[in-house]
Kinemage of the C-alpha trace (Angstrom):
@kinemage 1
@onewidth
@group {chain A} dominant
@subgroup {mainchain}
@vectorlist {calphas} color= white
{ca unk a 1} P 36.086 74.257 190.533
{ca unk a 2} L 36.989 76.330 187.520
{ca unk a 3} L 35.756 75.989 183.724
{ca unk a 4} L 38.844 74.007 181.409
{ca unk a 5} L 40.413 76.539 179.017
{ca unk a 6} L 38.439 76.064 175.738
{ca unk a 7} L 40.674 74.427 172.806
{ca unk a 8} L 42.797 76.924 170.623
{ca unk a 9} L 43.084 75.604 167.318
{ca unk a 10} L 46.215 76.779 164.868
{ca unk a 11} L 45.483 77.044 161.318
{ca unk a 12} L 48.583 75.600 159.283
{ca unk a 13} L 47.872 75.180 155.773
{ca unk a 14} L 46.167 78.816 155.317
{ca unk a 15} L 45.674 78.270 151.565
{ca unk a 16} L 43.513 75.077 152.149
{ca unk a 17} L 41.412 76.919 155.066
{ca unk a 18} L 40.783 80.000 152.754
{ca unk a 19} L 39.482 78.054 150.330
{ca unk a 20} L 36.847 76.020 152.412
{ca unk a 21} L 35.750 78.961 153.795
{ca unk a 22} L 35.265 80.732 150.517
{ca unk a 23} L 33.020 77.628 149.479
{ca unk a 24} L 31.175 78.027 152.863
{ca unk a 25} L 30.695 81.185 152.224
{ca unk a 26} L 29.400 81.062 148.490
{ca unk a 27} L 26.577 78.885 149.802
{ca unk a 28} L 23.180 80.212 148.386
{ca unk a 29} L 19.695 79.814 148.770
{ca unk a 30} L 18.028 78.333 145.647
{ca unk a 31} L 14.782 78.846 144.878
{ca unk a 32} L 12.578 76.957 142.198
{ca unk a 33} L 10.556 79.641 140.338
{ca unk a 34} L 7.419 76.953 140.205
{ca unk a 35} L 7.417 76.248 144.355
{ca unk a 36} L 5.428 80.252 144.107
């Protein structure tokens, strides 16, 4: 028995997907200076 092709997904609205992955992208680690 063979493995099912994974799912190939088409990105249509390349303006909304560039954005979200700009946000993604821009997420940062924020430290509180009194946790030391």
């Amino acid at each position: 028995m063979s493995k099912p092709k994974p799912a190939r997904y088409r990105t249509t609205n390349w303006s909304t997907y560039n954005a979200a992955r700009r946000k993604r992208g821009s997420l940062l680690i924020w430290l509180d200076t009194e946790m030391t």
